[in-house]
N, C-alpha and C positions, 0 to 999 in steps of 0.2 A: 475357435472363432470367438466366442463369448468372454475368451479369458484377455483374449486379445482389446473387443471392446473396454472392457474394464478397464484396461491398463490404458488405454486411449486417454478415457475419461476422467481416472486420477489424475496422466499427466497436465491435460488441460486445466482440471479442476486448481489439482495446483498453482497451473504456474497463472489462473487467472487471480486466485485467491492470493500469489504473492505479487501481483502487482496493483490489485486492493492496498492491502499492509502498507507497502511502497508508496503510492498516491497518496495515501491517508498522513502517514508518517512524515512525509515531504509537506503537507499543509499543516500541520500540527509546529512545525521546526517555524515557517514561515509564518504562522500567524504568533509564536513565543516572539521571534525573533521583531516581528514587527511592532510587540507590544512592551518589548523591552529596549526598544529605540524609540515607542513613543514617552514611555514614564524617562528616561532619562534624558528626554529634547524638554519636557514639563520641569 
């Protein structure tokens, strides 16, 4: 039962922490990307 919890929690923990990464990553591309269409409309 306990070993079972665990492995609940990892999977969750993971796949909240990979879609952290993902969110994070997708705004980091988005705000490059916005800042390198602002210096080249400058």
């Amino acid at each position: 039962m306990g070993g079972f919890v665990v492995a609940m929690l990892t999977r969750v923990g993971m796949a909240l922490a990979e879609a952290i990464i993902a969110r994070f990553a997708w705004e980091l591309y988005a705000y490059m990307r916005s800042r390198n269409a602002a210096a080249a409309a400058a």
